[in-house]
mmCIF file of the N, C-alpha and C atoms, coordinates in Angstrom:
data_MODEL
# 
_entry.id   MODEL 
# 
loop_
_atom_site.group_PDB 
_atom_site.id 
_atom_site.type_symbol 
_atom_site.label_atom_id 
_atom_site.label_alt_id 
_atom_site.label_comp_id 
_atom_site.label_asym_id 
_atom_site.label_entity_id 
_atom_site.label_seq_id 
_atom_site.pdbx_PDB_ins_code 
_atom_site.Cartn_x 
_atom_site.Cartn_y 
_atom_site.Cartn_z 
_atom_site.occupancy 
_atom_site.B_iso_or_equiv 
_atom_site.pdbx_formal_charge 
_atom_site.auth_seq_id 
_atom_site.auth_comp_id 
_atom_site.auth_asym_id 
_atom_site.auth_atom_id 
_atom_site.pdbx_PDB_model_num 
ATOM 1   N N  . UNK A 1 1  ? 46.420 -214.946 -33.813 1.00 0.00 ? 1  UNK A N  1 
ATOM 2   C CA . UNK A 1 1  ? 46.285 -213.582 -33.319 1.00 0.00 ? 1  UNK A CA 1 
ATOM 3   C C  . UNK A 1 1  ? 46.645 -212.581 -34.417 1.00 0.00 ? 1  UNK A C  1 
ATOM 4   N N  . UNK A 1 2  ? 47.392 -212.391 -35.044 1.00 0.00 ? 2  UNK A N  1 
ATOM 5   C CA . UNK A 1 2  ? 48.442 -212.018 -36.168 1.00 0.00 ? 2  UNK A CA 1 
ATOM 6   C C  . UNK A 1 2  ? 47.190 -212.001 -37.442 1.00 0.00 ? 2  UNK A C  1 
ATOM 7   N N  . UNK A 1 3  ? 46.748 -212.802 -37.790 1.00 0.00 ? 3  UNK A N  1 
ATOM 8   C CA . UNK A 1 3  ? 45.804 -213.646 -38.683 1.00 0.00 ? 3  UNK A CA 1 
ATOM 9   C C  . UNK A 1 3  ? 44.452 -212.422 -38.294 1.00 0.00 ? 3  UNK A C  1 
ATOM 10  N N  . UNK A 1 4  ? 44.173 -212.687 -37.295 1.00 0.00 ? 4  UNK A N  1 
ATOM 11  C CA . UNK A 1 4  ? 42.835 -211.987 -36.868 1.00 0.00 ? 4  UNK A CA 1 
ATOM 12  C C  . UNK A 1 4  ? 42.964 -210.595 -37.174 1.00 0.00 ? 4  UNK A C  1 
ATOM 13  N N  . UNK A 1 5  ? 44.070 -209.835 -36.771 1.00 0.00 ? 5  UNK A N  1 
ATOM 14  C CA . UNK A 1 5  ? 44.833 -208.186 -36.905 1.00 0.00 ? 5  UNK A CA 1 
ATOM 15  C C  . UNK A 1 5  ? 44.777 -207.776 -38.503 1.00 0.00 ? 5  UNK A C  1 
ATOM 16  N N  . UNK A 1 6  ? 44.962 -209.042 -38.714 1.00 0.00 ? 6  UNK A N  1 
ATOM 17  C CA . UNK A 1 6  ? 45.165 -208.607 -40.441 1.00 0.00 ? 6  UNK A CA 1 
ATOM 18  C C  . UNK A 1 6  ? 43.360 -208.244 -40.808 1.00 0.00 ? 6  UNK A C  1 
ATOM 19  N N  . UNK A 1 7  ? 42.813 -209.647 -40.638 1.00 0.00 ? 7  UNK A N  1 
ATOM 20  C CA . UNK A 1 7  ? 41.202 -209.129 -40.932 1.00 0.00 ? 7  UNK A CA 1 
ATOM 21  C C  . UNK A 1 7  ? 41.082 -208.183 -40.519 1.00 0.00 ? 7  UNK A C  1 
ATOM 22  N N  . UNK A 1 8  ? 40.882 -207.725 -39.172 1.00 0.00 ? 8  UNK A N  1 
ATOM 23  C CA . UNK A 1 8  ? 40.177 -206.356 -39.341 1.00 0.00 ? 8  UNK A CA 1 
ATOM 24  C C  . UNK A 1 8  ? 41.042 -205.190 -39.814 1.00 0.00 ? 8  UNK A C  1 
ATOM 25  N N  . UNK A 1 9  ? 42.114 -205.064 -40.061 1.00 0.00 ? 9  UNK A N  1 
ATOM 26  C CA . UNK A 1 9  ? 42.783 -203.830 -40.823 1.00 0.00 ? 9  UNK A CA 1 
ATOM 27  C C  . UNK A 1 9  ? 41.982 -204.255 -42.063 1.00 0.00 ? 9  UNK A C  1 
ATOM 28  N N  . UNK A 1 10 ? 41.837 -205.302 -42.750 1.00 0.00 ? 10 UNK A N  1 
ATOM 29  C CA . UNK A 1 10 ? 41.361 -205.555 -44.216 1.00 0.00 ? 10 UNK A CA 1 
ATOM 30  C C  . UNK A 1 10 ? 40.002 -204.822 -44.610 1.00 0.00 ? 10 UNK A C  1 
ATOM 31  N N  . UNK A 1 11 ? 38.978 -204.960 -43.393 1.00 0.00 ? 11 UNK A N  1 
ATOM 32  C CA . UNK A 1 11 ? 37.843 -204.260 -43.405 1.00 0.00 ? 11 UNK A CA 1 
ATOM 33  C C  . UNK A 1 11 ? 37.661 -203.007 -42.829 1.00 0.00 ? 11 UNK A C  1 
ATOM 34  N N  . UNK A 1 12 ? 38.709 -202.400 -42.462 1.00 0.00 ? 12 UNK A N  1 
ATOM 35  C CA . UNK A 1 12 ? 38.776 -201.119 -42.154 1.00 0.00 ? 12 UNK A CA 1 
ATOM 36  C C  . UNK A 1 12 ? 39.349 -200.337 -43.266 1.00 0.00 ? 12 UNK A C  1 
ATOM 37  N N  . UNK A 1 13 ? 40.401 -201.021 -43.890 1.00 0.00 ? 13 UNK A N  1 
ATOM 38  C CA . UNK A 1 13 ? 40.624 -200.479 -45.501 1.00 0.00 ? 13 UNK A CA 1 
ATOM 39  C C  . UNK A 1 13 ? 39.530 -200.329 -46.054 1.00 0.00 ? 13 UNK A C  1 
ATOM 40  N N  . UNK A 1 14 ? 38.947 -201.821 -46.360 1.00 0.00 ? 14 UNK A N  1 
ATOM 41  C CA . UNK A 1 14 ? 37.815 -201.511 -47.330 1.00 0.00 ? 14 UNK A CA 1 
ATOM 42  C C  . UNK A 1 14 ? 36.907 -200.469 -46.607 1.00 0.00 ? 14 UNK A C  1 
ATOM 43  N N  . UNK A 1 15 ? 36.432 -200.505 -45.872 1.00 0.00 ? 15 UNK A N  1 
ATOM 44  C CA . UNK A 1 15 ? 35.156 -199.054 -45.278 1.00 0.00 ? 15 UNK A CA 1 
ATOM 45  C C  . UNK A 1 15 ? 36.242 -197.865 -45.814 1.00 0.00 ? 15 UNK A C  1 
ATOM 46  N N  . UNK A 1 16 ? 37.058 -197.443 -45.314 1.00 0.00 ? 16 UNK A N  1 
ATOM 47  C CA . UNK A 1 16 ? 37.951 -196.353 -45.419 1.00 0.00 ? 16 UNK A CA 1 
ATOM 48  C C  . UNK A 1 16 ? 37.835 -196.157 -47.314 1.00 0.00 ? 16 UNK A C  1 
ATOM 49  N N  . UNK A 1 17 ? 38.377 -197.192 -48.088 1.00 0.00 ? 17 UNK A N  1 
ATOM 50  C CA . UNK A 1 17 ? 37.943 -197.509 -49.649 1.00 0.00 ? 17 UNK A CA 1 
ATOM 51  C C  . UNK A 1 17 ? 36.422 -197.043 -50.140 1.00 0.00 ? 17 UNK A C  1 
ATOM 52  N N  . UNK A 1 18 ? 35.684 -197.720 -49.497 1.00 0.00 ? 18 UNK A N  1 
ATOM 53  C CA . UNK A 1 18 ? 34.587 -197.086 -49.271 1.00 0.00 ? 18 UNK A CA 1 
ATOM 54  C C  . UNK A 1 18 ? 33.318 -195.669 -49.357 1.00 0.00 ? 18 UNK A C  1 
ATOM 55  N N  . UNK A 1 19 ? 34.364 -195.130 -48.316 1.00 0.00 ? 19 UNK A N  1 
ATOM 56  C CA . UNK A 1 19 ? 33.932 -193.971 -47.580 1.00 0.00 ? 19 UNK A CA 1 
ATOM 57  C C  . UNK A 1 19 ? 34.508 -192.984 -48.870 1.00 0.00 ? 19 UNK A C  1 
ATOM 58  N N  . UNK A 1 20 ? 36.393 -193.082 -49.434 1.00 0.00 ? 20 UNK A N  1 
ATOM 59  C CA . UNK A 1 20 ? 36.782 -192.476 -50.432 1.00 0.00 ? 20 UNK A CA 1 
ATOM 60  C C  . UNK A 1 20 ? 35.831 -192.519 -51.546 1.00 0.00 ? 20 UNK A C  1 
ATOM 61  N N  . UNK A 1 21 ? 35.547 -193.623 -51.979 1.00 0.00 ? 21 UNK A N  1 
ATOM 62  C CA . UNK A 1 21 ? 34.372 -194.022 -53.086 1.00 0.00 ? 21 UNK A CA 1 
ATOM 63  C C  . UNK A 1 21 ? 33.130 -192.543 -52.969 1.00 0.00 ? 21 UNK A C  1 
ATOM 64  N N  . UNK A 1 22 ? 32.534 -192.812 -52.122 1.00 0.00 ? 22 UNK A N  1 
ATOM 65  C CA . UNK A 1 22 ? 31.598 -191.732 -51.580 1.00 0.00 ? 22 UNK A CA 1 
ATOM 66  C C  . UNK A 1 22 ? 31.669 -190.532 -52.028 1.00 0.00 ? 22 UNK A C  1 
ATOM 67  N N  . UNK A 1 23 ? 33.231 -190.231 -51.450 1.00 0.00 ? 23 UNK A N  1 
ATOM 68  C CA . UNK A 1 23 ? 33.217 -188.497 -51.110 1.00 0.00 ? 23 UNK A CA 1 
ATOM 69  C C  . UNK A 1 23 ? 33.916 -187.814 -52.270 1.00 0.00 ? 23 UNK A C  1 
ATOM 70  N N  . UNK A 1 24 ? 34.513 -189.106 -53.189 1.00 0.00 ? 24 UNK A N  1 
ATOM 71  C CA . UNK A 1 24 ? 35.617 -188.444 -53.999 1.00 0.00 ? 24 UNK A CA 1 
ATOM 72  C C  . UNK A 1 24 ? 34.667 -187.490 -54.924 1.00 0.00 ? 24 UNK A C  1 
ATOM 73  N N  . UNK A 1 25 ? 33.301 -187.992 -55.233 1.00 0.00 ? 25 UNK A N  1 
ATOM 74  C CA . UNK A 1 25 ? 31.837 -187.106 -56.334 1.00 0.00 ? 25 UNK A CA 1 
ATOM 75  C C  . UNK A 1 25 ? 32.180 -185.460 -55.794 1.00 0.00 ? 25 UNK A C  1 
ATOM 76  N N  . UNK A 1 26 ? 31.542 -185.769 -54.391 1.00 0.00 ? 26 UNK A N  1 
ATOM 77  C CA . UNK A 1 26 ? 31.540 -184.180 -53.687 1.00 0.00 ? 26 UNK A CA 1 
ATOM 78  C C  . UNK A 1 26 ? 32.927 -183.537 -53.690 1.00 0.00 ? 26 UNK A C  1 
ATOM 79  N N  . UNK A 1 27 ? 34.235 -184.498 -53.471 1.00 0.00 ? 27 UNK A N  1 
ATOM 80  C CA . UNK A 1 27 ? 35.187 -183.531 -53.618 1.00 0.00 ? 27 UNK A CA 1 
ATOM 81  C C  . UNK A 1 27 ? 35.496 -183.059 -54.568 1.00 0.00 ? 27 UNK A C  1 
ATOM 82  N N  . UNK A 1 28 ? 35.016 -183.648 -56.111 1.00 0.00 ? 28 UNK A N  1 
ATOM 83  C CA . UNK A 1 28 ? 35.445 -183.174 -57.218 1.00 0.00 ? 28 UNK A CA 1 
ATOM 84  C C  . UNK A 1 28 ? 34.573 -182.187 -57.327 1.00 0.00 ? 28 UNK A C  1 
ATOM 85  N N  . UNK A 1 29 ? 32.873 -182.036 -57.141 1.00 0.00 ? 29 UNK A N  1 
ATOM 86  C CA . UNK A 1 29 ? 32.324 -180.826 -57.243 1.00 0.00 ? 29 UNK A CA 1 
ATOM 87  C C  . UNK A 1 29 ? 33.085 -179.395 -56.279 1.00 0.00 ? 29 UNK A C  1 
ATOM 88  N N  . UNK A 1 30 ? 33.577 -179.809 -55.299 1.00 0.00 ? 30 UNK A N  1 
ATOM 89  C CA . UNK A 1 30 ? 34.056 -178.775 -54.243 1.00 0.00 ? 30 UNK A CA 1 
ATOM 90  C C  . UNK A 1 30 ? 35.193 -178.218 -55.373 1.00 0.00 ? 30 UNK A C  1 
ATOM 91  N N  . UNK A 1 31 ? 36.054 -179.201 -55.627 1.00 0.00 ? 31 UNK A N  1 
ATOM 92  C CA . UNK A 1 31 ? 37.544 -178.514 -56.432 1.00 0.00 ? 31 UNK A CA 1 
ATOM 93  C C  . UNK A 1 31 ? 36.876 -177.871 -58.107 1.00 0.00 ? 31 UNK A C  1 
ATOM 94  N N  . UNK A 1 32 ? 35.759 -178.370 -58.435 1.00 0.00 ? 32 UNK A N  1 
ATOM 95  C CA . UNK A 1 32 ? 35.242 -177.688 -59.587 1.00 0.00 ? 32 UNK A CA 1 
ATOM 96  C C  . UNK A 1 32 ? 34.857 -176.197 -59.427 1.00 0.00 ? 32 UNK A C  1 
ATOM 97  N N  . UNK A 1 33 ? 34.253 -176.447 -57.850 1.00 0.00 ? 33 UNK A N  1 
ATOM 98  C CA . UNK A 1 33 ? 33.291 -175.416 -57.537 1.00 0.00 ? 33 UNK A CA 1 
ATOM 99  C C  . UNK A 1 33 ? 34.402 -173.790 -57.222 1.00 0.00 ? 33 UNK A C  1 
ATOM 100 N N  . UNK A 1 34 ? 35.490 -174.374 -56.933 1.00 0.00 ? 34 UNK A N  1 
ATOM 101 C CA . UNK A 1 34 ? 36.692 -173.960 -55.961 1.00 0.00 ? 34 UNK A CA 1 
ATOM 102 C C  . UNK A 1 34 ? 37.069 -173.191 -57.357 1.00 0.00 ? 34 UNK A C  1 
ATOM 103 N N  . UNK A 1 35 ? 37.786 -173.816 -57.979 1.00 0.00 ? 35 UNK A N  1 
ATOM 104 C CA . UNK A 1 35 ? 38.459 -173.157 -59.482 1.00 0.00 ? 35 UNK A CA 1 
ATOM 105 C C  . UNK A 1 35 ? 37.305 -172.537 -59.814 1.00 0.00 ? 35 UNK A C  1 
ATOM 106 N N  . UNK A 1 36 ? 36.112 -172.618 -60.160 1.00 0.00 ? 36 UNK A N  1 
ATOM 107 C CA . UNK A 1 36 ? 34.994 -171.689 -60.639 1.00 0.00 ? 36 UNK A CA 1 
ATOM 108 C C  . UNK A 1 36 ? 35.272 -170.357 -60.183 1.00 0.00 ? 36 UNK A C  1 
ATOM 109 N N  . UNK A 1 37 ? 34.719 -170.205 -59.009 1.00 0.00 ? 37 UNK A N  1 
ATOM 110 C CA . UNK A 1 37 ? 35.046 -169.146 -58.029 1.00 0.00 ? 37 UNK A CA 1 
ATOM 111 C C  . UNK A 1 37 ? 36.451 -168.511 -57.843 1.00 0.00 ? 37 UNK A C  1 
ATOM 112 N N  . UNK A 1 38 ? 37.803 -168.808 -58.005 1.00 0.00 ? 38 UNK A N  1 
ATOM 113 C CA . UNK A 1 38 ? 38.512 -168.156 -58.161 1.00 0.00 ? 38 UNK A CA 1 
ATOM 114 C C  . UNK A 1 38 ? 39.080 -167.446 -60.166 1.00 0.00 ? 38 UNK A C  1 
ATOM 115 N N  . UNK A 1 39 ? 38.390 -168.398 -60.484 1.00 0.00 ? 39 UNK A N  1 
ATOM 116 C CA . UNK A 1 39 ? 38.292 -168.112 -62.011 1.00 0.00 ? 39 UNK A CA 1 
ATOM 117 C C  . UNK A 1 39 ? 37.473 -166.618 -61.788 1.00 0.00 ? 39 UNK A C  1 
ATOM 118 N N  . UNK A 1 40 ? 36.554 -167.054 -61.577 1.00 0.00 ? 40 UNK A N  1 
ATOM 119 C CA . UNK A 1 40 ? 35.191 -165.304 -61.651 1.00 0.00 ? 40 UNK A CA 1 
ATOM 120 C C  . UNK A 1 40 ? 36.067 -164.566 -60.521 1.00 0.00 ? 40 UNK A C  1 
ATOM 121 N N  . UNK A 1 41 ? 36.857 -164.672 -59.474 1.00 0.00 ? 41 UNK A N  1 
ATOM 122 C CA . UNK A 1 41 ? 37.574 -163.503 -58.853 1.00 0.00 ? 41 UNK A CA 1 
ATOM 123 C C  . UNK A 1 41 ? 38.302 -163.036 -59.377 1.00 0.00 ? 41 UNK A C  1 
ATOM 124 N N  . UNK A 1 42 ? 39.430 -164.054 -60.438 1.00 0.00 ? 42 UNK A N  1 
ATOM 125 C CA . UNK A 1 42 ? 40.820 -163.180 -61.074 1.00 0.00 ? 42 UNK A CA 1 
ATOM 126 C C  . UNK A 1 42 ? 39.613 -162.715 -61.955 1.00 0.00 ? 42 UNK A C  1 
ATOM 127 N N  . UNK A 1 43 ? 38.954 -163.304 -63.165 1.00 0.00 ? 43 UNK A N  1 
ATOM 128 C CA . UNK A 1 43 ? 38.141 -162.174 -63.890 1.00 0.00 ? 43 UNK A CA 1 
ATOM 129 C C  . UNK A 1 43 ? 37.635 -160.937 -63.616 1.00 0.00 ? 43 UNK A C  1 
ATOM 130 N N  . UNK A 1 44 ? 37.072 -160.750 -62.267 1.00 0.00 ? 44 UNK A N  1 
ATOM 131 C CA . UNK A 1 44 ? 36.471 -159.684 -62.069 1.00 0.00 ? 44 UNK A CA 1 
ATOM 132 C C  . UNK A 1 44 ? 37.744 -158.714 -61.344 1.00 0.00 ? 44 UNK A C  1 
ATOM 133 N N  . UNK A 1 45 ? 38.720 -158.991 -61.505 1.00 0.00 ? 45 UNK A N  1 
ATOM 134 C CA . UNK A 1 45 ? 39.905 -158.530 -60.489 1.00 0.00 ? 45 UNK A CA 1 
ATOM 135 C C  . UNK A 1 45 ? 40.925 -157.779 -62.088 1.00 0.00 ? 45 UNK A C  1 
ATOM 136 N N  . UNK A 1 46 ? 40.415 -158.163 -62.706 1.00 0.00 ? 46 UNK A N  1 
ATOM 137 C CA . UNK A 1 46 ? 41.190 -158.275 -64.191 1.00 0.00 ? 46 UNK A CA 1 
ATOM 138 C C  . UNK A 1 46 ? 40.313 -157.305 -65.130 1.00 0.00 ? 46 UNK A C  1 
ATOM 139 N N  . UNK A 1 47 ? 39.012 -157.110 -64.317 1.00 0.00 ? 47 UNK A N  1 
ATOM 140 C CA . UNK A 1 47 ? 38.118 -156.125 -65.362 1.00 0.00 ? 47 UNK A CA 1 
ATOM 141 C C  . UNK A 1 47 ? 37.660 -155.055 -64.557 1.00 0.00 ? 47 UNK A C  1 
ATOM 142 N N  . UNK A 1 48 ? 38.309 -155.479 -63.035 1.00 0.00 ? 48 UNK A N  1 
ATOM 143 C CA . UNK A 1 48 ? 38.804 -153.984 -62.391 1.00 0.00 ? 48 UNK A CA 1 
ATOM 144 C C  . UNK A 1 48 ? 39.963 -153.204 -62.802 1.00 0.00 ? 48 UNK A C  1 
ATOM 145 N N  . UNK A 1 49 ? 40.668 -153.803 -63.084 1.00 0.00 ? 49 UNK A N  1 
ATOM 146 C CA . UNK A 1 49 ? 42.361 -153.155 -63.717 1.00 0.00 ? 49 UNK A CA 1 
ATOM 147 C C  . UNK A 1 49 ? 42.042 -152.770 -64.950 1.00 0.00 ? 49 UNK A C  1 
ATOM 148 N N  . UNK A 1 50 ? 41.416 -153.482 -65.632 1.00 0.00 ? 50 UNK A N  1 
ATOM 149 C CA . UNK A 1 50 ? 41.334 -152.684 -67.350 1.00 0.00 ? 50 UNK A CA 1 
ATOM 150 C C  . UNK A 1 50 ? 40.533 -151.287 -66.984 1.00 0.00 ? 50 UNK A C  1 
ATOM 151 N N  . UNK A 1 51 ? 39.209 -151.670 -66.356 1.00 0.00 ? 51 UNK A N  1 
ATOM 152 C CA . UNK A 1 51 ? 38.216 -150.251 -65.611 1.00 0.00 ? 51 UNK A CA 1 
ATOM 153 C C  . UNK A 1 51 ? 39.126 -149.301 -65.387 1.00 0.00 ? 51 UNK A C  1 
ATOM 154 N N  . UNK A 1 52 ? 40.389 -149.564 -64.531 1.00 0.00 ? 52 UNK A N  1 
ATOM 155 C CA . UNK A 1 52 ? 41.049 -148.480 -63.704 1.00 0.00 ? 52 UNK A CA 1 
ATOM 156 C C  . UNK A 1 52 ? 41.862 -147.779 -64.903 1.00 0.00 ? 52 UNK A C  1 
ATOM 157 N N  . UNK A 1 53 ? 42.284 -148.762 -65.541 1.00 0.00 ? 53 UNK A N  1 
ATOM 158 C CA . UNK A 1 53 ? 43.522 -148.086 -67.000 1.00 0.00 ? 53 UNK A CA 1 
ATOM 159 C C  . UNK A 1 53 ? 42.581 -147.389 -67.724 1.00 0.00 ? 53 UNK A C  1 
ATOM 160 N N  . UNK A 1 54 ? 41.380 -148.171 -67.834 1.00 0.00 ? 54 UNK A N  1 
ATOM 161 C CA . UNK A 1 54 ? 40.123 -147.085 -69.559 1.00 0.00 ? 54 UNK A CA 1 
ATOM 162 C C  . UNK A 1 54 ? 40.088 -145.589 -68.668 1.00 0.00 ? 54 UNK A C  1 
ATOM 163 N N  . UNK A 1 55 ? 39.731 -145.998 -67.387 1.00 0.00 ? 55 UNK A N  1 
ATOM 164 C CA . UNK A 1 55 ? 39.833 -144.462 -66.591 1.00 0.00 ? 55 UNK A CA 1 
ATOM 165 C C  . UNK A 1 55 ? 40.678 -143.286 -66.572 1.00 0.00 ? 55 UNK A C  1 
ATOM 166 N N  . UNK A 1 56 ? 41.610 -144.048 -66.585 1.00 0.00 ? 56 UNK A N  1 
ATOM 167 C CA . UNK A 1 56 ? 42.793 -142.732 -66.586 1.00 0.00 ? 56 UNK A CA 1 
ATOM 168 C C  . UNK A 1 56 ? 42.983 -142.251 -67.435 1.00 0.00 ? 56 UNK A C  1 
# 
């Protein structure tokens, strides 16, 4: 019984192993995509403040 419990946790790891395998591509584009986008916000947040100082 014990024996049997173990197999299927073993193949539920591996799918779960798996599934990580898969998604880790897209999550690294998401966290690339993520830092991109807050990169171009502080930039443009940073060339609003210089704008506001050349102004005055």
């Amino acid at each position: 019984m014990k024996y049997k419990h173990a197999q299927k946790q073993k193949t539920v790891t591996g799918i779960m192993e798996k599934i990580t395998l898969f998604q880790l591509p897209g999550i690294g584009i998401k966290v690339i995509g993520f830092y991109f986008f807050a990169l171009g916000s502080i930039l443009l947040l940073v060339q609003q403040l210089f704008s506001l100082f050349l102004f005055f």
